[in-house]
C-alpha positions in Angstrom: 16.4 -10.7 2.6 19.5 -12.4 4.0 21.2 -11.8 6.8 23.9 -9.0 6.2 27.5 -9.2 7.8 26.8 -11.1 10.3 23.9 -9.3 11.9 20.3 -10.1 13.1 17.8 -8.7 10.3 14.2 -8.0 10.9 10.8 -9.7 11.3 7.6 -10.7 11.6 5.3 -12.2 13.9 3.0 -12.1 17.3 -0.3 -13.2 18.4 -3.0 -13.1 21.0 -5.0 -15.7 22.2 -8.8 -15.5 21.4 -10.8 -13.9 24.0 -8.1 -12.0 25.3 -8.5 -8.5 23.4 -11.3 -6.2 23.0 -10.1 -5.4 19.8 -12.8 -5.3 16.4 -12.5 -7.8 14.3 -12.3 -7.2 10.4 -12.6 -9.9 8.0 -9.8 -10.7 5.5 -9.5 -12.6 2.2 -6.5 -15.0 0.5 -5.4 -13.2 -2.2 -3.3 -15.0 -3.8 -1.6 -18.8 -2.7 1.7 -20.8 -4.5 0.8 -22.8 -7.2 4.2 -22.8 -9.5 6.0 -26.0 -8.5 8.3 -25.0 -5.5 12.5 -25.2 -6.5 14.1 -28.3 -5.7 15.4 -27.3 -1.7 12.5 -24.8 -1.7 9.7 -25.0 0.9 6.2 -25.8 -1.0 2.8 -23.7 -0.8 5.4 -21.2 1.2 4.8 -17.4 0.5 6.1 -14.4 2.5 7.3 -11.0 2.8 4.4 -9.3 0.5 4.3 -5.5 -0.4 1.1 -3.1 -1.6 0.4 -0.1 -3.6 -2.8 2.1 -4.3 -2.9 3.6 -7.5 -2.9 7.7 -6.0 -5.3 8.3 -8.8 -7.6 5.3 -8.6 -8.3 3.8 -5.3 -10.0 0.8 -7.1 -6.3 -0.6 -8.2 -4.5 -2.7 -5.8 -1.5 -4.7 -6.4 0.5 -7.0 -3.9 3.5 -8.8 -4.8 5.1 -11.4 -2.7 7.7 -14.9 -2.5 6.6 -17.8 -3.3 8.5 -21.1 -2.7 11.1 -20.0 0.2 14.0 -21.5 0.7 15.1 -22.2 4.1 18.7 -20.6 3.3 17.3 -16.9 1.7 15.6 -16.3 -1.2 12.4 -17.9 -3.1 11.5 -20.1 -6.3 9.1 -16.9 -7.7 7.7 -14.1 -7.4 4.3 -13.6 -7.5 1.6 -11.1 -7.4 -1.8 -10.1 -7.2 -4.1 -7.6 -8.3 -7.7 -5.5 -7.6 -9.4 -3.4 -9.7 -12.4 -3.0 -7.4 -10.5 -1.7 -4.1 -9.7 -4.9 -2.7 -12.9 -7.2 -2.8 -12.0 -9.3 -5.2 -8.4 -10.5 -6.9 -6.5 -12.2 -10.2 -3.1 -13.5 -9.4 0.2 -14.4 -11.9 3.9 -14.8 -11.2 6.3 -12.3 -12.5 7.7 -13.7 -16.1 11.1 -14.1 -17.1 12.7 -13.6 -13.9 13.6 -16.7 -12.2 14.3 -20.2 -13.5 11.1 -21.5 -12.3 9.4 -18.6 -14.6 11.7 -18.7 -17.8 14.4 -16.3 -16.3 18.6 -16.4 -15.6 18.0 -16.4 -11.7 18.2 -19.2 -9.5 16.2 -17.4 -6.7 14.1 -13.9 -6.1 13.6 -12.4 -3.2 12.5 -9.0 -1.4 9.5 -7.7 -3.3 8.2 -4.1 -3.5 5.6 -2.5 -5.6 4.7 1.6 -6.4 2.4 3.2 -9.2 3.4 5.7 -11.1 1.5 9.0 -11.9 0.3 7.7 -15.3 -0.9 4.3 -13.6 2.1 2.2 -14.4 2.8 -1.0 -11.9 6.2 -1.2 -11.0 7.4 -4.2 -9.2 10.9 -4.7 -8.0 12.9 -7.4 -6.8 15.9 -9.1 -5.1 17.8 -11.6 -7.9 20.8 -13.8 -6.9 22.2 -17.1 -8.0 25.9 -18.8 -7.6 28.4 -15.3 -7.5 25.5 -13.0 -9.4 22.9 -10.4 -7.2 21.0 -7.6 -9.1 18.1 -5.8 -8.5 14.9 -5.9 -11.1 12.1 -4.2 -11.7 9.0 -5.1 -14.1 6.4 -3.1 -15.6 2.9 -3.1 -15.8 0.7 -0.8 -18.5 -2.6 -2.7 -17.8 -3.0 -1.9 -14.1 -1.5 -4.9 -12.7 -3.1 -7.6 -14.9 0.0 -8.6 -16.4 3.9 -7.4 -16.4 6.7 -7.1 -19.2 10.0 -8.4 -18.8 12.8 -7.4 -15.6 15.1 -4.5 -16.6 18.1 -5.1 -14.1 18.9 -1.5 -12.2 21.7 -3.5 -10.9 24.0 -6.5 -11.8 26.8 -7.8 -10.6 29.0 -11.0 -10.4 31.2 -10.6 -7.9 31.5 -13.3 -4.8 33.1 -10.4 -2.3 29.6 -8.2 -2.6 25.7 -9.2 -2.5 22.7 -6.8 -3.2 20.1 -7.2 -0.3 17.1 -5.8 1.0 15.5 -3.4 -1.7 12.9 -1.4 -2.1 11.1 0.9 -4.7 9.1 4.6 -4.9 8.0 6.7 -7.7 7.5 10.3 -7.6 4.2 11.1 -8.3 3.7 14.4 -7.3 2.8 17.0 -10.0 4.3 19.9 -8.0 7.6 18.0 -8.2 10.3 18.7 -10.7 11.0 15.2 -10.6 7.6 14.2 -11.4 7.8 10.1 -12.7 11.0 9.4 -11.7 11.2 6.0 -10.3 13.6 5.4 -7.4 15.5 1.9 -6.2 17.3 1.6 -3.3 18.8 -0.9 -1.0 22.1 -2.0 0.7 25.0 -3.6 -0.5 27.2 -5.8 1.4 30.8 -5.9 0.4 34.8 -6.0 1.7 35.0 -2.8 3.1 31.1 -1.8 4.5 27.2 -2.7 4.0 26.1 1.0 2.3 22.5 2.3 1.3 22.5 2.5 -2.9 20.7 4.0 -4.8 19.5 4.4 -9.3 16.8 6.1 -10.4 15.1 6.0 -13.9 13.3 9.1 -15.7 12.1 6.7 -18.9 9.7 4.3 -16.7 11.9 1.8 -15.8 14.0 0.9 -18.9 17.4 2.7 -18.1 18.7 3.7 -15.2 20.8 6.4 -14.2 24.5 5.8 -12.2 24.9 4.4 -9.5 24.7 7.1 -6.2 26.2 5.7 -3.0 23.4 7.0 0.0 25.6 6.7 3.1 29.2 6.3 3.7 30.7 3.7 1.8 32.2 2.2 5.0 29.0 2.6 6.6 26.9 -1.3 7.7 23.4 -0.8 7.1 20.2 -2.8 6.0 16.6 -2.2 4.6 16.7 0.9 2.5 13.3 2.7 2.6 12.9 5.8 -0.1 10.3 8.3 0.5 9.7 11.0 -1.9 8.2 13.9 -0.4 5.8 16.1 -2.2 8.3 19.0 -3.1 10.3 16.3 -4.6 12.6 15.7 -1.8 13.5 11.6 -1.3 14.7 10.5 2.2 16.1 7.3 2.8 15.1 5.3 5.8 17.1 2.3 7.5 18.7 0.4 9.5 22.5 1.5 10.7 24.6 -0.7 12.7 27.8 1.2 12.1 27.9 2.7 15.4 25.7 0.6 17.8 22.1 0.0 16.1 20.1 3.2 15.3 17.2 3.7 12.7 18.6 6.5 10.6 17.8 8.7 7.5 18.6 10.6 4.7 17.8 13.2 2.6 18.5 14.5 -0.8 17.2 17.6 -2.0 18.5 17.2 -5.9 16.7 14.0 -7.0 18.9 11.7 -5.5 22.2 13.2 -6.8 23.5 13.8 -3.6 22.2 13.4 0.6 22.8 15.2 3.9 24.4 13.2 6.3 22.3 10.7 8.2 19.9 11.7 11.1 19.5 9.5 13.8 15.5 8.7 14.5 16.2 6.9 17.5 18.3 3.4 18.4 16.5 0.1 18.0 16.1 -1.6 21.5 14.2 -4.9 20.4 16.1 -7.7 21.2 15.6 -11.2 19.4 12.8 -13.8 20.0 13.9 -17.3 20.4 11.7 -19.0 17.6 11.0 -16.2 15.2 13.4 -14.0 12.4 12.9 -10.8 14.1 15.1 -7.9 14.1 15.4 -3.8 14.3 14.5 -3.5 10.7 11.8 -0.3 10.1 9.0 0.4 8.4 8.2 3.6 7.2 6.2 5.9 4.9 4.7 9.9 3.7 2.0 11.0 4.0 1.2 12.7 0.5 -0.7 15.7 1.4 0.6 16.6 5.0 4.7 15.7 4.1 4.9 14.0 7.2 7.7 11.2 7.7 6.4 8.1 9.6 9.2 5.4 11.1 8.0 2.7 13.2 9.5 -0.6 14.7 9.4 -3.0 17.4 11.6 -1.7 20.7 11.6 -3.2 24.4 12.3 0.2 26.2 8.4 1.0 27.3 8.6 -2.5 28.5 8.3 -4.5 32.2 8.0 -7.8 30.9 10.7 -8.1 28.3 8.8 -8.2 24.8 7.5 -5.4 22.5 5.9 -2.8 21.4 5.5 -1.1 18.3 7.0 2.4 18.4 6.4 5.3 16.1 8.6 8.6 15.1 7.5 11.4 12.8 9.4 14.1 11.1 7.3 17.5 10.3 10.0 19.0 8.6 10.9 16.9 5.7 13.4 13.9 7.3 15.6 16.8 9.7 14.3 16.2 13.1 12.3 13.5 14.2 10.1 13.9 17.6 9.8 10.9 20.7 8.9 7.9 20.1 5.3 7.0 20.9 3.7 3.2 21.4 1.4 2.7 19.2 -0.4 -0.6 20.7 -2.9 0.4 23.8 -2.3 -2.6 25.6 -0.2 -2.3 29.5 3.3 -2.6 29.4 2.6 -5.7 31.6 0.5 -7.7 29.5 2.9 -10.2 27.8 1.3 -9.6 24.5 4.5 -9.2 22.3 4.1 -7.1 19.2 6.3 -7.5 16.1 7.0 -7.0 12.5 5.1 -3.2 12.2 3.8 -2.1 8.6 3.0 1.8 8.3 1.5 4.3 6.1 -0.3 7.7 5.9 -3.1 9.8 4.4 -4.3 13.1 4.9 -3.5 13.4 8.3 -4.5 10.0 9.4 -1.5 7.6 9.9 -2.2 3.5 10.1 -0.1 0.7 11.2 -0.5 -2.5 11.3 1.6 -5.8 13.2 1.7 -8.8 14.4 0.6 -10.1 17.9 1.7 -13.2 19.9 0.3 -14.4 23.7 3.7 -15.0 26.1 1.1 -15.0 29.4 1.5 -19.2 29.2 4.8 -19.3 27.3 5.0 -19.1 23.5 2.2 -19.7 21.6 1.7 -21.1 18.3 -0.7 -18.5 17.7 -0.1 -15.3 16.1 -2.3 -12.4 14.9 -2.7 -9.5 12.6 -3.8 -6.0 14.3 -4.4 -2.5 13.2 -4.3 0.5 14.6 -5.6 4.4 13.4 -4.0 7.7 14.2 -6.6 10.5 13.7 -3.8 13.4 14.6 -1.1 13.1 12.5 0.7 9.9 14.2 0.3 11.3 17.8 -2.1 9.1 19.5 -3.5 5.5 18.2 -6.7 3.8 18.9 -9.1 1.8 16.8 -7.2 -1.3 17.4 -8.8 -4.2 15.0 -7.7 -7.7 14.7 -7.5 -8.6 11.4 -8.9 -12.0 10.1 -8.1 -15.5 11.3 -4.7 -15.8 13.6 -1.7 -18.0 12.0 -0.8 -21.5 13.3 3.3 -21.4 13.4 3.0 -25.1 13.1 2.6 -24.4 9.6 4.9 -21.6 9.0 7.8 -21.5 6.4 10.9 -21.8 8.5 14.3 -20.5 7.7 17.9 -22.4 8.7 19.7 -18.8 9.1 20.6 -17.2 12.6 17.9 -14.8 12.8 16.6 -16.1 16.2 17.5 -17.5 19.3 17.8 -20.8 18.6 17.2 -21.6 14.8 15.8 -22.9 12.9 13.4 -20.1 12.8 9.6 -19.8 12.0 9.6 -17.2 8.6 6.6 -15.2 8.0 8.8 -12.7 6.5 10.8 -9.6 7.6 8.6 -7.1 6.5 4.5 -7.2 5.5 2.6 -4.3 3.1 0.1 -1.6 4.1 -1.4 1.2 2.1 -4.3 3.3 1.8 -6.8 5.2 -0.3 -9.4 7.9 0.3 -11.9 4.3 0.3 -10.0 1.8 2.7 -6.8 1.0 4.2 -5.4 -2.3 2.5 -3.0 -4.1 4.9 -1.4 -7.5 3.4 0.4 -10.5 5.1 1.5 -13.8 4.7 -0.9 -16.3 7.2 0.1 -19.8 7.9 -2.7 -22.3 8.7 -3.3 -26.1 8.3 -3.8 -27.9 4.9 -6.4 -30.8 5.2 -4.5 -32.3 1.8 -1.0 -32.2 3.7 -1.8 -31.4 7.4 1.7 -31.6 8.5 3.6 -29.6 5.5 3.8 -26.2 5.6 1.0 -24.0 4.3 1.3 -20.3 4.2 -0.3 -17.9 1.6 -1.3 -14.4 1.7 -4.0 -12.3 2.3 -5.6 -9.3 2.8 -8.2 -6.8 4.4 -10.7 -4.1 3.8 -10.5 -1.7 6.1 -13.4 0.6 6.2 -14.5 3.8 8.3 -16.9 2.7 10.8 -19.7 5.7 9.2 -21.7 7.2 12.5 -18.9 6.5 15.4 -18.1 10.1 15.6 -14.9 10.0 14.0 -13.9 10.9 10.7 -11.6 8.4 9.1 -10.7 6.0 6.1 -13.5 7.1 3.1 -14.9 9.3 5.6 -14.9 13.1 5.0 -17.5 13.9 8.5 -18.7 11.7 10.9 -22.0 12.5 13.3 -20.2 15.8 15.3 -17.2 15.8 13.2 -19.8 17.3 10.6 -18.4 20.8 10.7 -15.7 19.8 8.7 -18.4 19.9 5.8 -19.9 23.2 4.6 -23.3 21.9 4.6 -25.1 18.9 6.9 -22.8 15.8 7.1 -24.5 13.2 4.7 -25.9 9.7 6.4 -22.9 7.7 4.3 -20.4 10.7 5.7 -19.5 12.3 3.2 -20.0 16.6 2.5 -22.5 17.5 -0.2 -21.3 19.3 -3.3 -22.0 22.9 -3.1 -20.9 23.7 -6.5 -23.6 24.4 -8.6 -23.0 23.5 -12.3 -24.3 27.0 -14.2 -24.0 25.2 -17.6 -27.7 26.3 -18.9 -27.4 23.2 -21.9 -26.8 20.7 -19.5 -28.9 17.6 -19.5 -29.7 14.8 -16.9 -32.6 12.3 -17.5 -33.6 10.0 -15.3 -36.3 7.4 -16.6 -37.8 4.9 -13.9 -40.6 3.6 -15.7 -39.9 1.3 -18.7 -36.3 0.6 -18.0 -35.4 0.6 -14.5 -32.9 3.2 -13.0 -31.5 5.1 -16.6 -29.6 8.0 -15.9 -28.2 9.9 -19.0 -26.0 13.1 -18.5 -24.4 15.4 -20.4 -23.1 19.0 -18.6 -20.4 20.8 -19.2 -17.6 21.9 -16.3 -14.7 24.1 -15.6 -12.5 21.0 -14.8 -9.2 22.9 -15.9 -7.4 20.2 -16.6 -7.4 16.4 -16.4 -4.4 14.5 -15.0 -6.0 11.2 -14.5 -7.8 11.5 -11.3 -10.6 9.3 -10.3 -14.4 9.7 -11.3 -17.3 9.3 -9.1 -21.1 10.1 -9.8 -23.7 9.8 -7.6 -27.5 10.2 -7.3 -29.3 11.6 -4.6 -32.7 12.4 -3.8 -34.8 14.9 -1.3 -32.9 13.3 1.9 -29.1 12.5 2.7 -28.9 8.9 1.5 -27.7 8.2 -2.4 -29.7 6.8 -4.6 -26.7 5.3 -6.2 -22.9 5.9 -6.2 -19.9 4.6 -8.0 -16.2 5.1 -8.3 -15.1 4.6 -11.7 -11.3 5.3 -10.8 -9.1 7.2 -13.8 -10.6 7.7 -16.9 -8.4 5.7 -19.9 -7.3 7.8 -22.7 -10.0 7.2 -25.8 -8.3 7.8 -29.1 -4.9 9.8 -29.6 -6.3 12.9 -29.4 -5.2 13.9 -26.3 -8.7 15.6 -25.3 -11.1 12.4 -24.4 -10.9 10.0 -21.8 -13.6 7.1 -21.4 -14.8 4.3 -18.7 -17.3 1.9 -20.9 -18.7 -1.6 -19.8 -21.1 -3.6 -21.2 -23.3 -4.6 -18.2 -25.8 -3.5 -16.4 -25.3 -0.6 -14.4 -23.2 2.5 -15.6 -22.0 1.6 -18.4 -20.2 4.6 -19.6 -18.6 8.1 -18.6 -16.5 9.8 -20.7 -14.7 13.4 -20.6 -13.9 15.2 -23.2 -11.5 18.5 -23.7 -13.3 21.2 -25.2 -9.6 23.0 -25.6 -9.1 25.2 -27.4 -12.1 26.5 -28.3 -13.6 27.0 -24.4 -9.9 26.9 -22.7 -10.3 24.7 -19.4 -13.8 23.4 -19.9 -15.2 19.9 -20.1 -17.8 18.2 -21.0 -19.1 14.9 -19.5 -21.3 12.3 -20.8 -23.0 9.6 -18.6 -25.1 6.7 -19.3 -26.3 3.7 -16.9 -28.9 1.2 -17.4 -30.9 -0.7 -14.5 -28.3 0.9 -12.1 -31.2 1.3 -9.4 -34.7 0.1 -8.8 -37.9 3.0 -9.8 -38.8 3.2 -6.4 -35.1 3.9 -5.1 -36.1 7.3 -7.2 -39.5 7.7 -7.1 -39.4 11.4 -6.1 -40.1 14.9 -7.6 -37.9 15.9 -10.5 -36.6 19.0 -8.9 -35.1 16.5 -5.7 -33.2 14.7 -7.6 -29.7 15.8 -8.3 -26.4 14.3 -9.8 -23.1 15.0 -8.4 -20.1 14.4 -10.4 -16.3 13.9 -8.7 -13.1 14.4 -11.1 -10.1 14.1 -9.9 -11.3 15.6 -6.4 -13.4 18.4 -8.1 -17.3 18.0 -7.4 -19.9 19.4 -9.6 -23.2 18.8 -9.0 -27.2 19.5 -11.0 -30.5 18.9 -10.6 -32.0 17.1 -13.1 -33.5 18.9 -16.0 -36.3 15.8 -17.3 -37.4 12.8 -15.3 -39.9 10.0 -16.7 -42.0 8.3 -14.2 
């Protein structure tokens, strides 16, 4: 993102000295680091600004994009991403093809990523594109989950000196009660002769054409950072920054598909200031929560202040983008302590809301030190705790820096305007870009990105992230609360040919299963089966994610690996014939050890999860 007419855009950035929070620490990873050769007048081993998505229907596919290569004047050499397909523990990473110079493309620079899934699994990854008097906006397809992507299809292009495409961002509606179910939204602000106004396309064919161009907010109006949010009814609301009269975070709705929006509703003004050393700015974060509809806005604000730095602030809307309540902090700490917070990243999931930011120690002056934090909402975005720092803090002497006036006396330290969070029923996956010394060149810049895992902490009490009860949250269950806290399935499988062998003798921990279930329908959901025995710790457990379609049939879908383990489940349509039922088939080999299920045959029982559907047996035949 560049700065727009004139006008300070948003940030990153903060820290906290060690010893100085009682904060959890969670572990994080690198994900992904530059290794195309940097753009003449680019920074090298310089990445920033990185966006994620959770496949909705298979919480084991993560993909992050981000810049790669800055350039101290806007923009980046590449873009780059990288992807998951075990729910964050381990990654592959690629740059995007055929999009900038330094990857076989027409632009000089890229900047701005964002990436969504749509409801069939399909990556999409947008971008910022500009070079000499051309700007567009691009977006890039993935059909393999995020292992690789086809070539950009431009939503927008122009070459026109008096305008400039900036800060976009991307959404798809996934939402099968939607009538606008797969149509992928872009969005973002255009500065021009007469105004900075929110625009918007949208595409109904997966990316490759896109519809006319719908002007969001007045065409006079200055704004930055559009943020679409599609509801589940189908509603999209546009979230961002408006400076046309004073400096308020502001939305939109449209109730059509993006044909048309209500006027904008202020969410509150942005009272943040500007650091002296650091881009930083007003610009929001926000996101839906997919079950609840909530709206979630949050950004960095001064007014709960006494010692003239910030907190992160958060607003809701419960009635799909119309009103939006107070603001609330979301950081715990006094509004004395001097810690500074900046650069928030939000999202939302069945009623739990996380958020995470930066952190930065002004007790002594300005420290070189900054850190990642999280923070958990277990009512709907009304009250925060939980706060977690997240991996190892970033050394500023290392950071990208950018030449623009974007902080108080430039040039400024660039970890990016904006960072990535999302979240699945398994983990919350926050990304940012950390900068850190490089014993090969330990006075260049050195900033890459990375990522965490965060997990429910099982037996605290408190039912969150890939937690569905927690110790005497366990009335949320309708039986005991299980010792991984989760409920047990209580619905019984009646199918009287169904089949499940275990065998523990000759060939460690075989299961073979075959049962048939009134599924209804498959629409891609993720598969889980799991073993138990006589108390309430599994044997086994696995999340396979979505089942791929097997054939052209239409009727059977399959997961199937060679190794050890399990090895295969597959679902098949017994349509028409028995209207609504499936059957499922599942085979693993030396997935646990004998003793691990060394019980009677009448204790041990398989539970099978489609899609959010249990269905669970006890085994007909066991071999000891």
């Amino acid at each position: 993102m560049r700065r727009g007419l004139g006008i300070v855009l948003a940030c990153m950035l903060g820290l906290l000295q060690p010893g100085q929070s009682l904060a959890q620490a969670v572990s994080a990873t690198e994900i992904t680091r530059q290794t195309i050769q940097a753009a003449t007048g680019a920074q090298a081993h310089t990445q920033t600004e990185p966006g994620i998505a959770v496949d909705p229907n298979n919480p084991l596919v993560v993909v992050a994009v981000v810049q790669q290569g800055r350039f101290p004047d806007g923009g980046s050499t590449a873009i780059g991403y990288a992807t998951s397909h075990d729910g964050g523990q381990t990654w592959m990473a690629g740059d995007l093809p055929l999009l900038t110079v330094a990857t076989g493309g027409p632009f000089d620079r890229a900047s701005d990523p964002a990436v969504a899934f749509g409801p069939d699994g399909a990556v999409y990854a947008e971008s910022l594109v500009f070079g000499g008097a051309r700007s567009g906006v691009a977006v890039q397809r993935s059909d393999d989950r995020g292992m690789t992507f086809g070539a950009p299809v431009l939503a927008q292009d122009d070459n026109d000196p008096n305008l400039f495409n900036d800060k976009d961002w991307i959404a798809v509606d996934t939402f099968g009660g939607s009538p606008y179910r797969g149509r992928v939204y872009v969005a973002w602000d255009q500065g021009n002769t007469i105004g900075q106004p929110m625009l918007l396309r949208f595409s109904d064919d997966r990316a490759q054409t896109w519809s006319s161009l719908i002007t969001v907010s007045s065409p006079t109006a200055v704004g930055l950072g559009a943020l679409p949010l599609v509801q589940p009814n189908g509603a999209l609301t546009i979230v961002y920054e408006d400076f046309t009269a004073g400096d308020n975070e502001v939305a939109q709705t449209s109730h059509n598909g993006g044909l048309s929006f209500d006027p904008p509703v202020t969410i509150n003004s942005f009272q943040g200031g500007i650091l002296p050393d650091i881009r930083s700015g007003g610009l929001p974060a926000a996101a839906v929560d997919p079950h609840t509809g909530f709206l979630y806005a949050v950004w960095e604000d001064q007014r709960f202040r006494s010692d003239s730095v910030r907190d992160i602030v958060i607003s809701r809307s419960t009635d799909g983008g119309a009103d939006w309540g107070a603001l609330t902090r979301v950081n715990a700490d006094s509004p004395s302590s001097r810690l500074d917070h900046f650069t928030p990243a939000v999202t939302a999931l069945n009623g739990k809301v996380h958020v995470v930011y930066r952190t930065r120690d002004t007790s002594a002056g300005l420290s070189t030190l900054v850190d990642m934090r999280y923070s958990a909402s277990d009512d709907a975005g009304l009250t925060f705790a939980r706060e977690r720092i997240l991996g190892d803090a970033t050394d500023l002497r290392f950071a990208a820096q950018t030449t623009t006036f974007d902080c108080g006396n430039p040039p400024c330290y660039f970890l990016g305007d904006y960072m990535g969070v999302a979240a699945s029923s398994q983990a919350v996956h926050p990304v940012w870009c950390r900068a850190f010394q490089n014993p090969a060149a330990p006075s260049a810049p050195n900033q890459s990105t990375w990522s965490s895992r965060v997990l429910g902490s099982c037996g605290d009490g408190i039912s969150d992230v890939g937690e569905q009860c927690d110790g005497s949250d366990a009335m949320a269950c309708p039986g005991v609360c299980q010792s991984d806290c989760t409920c047990p399935c209580t619905n019984e499988v009646t199918d009287p040919k169904a089949t499940i062998t275990v065998k523990t003798k000759r060939e460690a921990g075989a299961l073979n299963v075959r049962v048939v279930v009134p599924l209804g329908a498959y629409a891609g959901g993720a598969v889980a089966v799991r073993l138990d025995d006589s108390d309430s710790t599994p044997i086994v457990q696995q999340v396979v994610g979505a089942l791929p379609a097997k054939g052209k049939s239409g009727k059977v879908w399959e997961y199937k690996v060679k190794t050890k383990g399990l090895q295969r489940v597959t679902l098949t349509s017994l349509s028409p014939r028995q209207p609504g039922m499936f059957r499922i088939t599942v085979k693993a080999s030396k997935w646990f050890t004998a003793s691990a299920a060394n019980q009677s045959a009448a204790d041990t029982r398989v539970t099978l999860t489609v899609g959010g559907q249990c269905f669970t047996h006890v085994t007909t035949k066991k071999t000891d």
